[in-house]
N, C-alpha and C positions, 0 to 999 in steps of 0.2 A: 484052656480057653482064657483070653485076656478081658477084665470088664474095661471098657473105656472109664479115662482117668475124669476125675470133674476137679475142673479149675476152682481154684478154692479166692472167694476175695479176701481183699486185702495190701497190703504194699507191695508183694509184687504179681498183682493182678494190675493190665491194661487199664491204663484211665481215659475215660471216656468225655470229659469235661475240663472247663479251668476253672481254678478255684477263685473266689472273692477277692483274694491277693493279688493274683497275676491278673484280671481285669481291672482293678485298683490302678497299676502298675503302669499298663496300656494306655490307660485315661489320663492319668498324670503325664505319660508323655505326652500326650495328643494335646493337650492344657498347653503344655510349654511351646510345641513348636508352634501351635497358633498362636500365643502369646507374642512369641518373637515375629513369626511372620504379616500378621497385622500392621503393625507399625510400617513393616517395609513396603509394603502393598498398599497404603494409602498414602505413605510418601510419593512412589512411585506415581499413583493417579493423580496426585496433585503436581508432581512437575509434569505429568502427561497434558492437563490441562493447560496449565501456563504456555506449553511451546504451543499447542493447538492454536488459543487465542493470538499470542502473537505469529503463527502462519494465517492463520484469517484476520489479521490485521494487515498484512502485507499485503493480501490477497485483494483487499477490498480497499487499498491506497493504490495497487496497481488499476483497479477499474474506476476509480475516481480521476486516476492521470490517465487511463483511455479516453474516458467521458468526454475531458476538457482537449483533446489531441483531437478526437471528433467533432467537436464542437466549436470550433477556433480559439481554444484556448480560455473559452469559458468553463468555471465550475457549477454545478448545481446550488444551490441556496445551503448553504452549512448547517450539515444537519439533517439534508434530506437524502432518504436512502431513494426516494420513488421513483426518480427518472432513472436509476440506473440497474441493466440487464438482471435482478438478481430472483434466487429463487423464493427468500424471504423476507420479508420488508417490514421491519427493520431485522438485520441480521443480528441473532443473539451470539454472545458469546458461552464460554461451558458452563458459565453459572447462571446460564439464564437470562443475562441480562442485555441491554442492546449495546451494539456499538455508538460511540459520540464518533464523532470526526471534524476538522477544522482545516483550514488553512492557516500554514505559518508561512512567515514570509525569510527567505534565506537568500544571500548574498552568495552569487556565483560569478567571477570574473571581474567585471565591469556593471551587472546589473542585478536587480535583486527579483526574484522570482517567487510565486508561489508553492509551497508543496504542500499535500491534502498530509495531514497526521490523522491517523484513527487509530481512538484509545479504548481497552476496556478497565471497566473498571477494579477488574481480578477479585481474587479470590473474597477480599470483606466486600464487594459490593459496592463498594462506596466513593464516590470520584475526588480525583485532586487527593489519595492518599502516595505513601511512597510504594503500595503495591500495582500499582495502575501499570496495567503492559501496551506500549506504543510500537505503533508501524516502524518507529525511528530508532 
C-alpha cells in the first residue's frame, strides 16, 4: 500500500502570490506610460478645442450672413447675439467664454462690403492676444 506523498514547501512548491518586487515593477511601468501619455492627451484636448471654437465660429458668421440675407442686408447691433435663431445666448466658446463678433469691411470687385468676423478669445481668455481664433 502506497501512503500519499505530501508536497513539501519551498522553491519548488507552486507560488501562490507576487512578490513586493514584481508589484514594484508593475507600478513603475504603469508610472511611465501615464507619465508619457498625459502630455499627449492634453495636447490633443487642447487642439480639440481650438478646431471646435473655430467650427463654431464659422458656424455662427454663417447665421449672422443669414440674418442680414433675411433682413435686406441689415445686421443686428455688433455684439448682439439675441435676434438670432440660437440655442444660447450668448454662445460660449470651449473655455467658457462668449463669443465677440464684428463687422469688417472688405473690398470685393468694384465695391466694398461688409462681412460679420466672430472671434473667441482662445485658450488664455483674453482678447486682442495672438491666440484669439477667428471665423476668417
Amino acid at each position: 500500500m502506497r501512503l500519499p506523498s505530501v508536497r513539501r514547501a519551498g522553491r519548488g512548491a507552486a507560488r501562490a502570490a507576487f512578490t513586493l518586487m514584481e508589484l514594484l515593477v508593475v507600478v513603475a511601468i504603469l508610472v511611465v506610460l501615464v507619465g508619457v501619455a498625459t502630455p499627449l492627451y492634453l495636447n490633443y484636448l487642447e487642439q480639440s478645442k481650438m478646431k471646435t471654437a473655430y467650427s463654431n465660429a464659422k458656424m455662427l458668421s454663417g447665421e449672422l450672413k443669414n440674418f442680414a440675407i433675411s433682413h435686406d442686408g441689415e445686421y443686428p447691433p455688433e455684439g448682439d447675439w439675441t435676434l438670432l435663431p440660437l440655442e444660447k445666448k450668448p454662445p460660449l466658446d470651449p473655455w467658457g467664454q462668449p463669443y465677440r463678433w464684428g463687422l469688417v469691411q472688405t473690398q470685393q470687385v468694384d465695391t466694398v462690403i461688409s462681412v460679420p468676423v466672430v472671434i473667441s478669445n482662445g485658450p488664455d481668455r483674453t482678447p486682442n492676444t495672438a491666440d484669439d481664433i477667428t471665423s476668417q
